[in-house]
N, C-alpha and C positions, 0 to 999 in steps of 0.2 A: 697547545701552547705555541707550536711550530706556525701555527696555520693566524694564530692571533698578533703575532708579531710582525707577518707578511701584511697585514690589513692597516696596522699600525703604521709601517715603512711608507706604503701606498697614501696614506692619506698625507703624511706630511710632503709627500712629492710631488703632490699637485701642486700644476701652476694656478698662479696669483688670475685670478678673474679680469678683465679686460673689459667688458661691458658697458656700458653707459652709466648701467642702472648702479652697478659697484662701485663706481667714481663719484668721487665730491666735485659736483661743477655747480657751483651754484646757479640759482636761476634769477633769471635777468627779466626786470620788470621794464611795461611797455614808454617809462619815461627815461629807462636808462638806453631806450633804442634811438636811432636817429631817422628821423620820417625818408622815407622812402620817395624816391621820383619816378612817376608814371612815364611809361616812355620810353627811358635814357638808354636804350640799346636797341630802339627799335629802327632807326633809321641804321643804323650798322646790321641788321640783321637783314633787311629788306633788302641790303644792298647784294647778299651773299656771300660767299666768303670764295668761289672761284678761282683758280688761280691757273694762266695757261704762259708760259716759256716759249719764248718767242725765240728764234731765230734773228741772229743782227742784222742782216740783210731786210729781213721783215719788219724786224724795230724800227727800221730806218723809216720803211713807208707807210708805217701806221704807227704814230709816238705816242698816240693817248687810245686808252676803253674806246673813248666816245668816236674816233676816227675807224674803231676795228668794229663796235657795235654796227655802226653807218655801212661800213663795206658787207660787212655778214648779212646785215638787213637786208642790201639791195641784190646780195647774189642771191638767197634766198628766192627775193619776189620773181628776179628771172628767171631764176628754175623752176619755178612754180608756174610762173607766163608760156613757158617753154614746155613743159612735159607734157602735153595731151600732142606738140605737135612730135613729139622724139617716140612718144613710147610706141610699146607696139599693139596690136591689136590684138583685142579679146580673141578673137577666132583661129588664130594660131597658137595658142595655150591651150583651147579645147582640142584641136585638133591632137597635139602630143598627149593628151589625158587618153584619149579614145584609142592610140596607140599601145 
């Protein structure tokens, strides 16, 4: 008797269901939707979403992306023109390995 009243208690304590499938949402048919645009977040998405804080001083000499993209471009290609004459040589790396 003890043990059937505990089962009884238990069952009305359960929480109410949450689910999808337990709710009334009705279903929406393909004329109640509004067509869709191919695209519309593709040019924001390409762009990235990035974001770097600049120092004011720095603000000052570069005010736009397109002035900081140009600077980064070109320091890039002269460290790039520059490193075979800066770096150092293979033969000095082998040498500390063999050490």
């Amino acid at each position: 008797m003890f043990e059937s009243s505990v089962r009884e208690r238990r069952r009305h304590m359960k929480k109410a269901s949450t689910s999808k499938a337990d709710q009334e949402i009705p279903e929406l048919k393909r004329e109640q939707l509004r067509v869709g645009v191919r695209g519309k977040y593709f040019k924001h998405f390409t762009q990235g979403s990035n974001v770097v804080v600049l120092e004011p001083e720095i603000q000052k000499a570069f005010p736009t992306s397109e002035v900081v993209n140009k600077a980064l471009a070109n320091m890039l290609a002269f460290a790039q023109e520059t490193q075979g004459l800066t770096g150092r040589s293979k033969r000095t790396s082998c040498k500390r390995a063999a050490v």
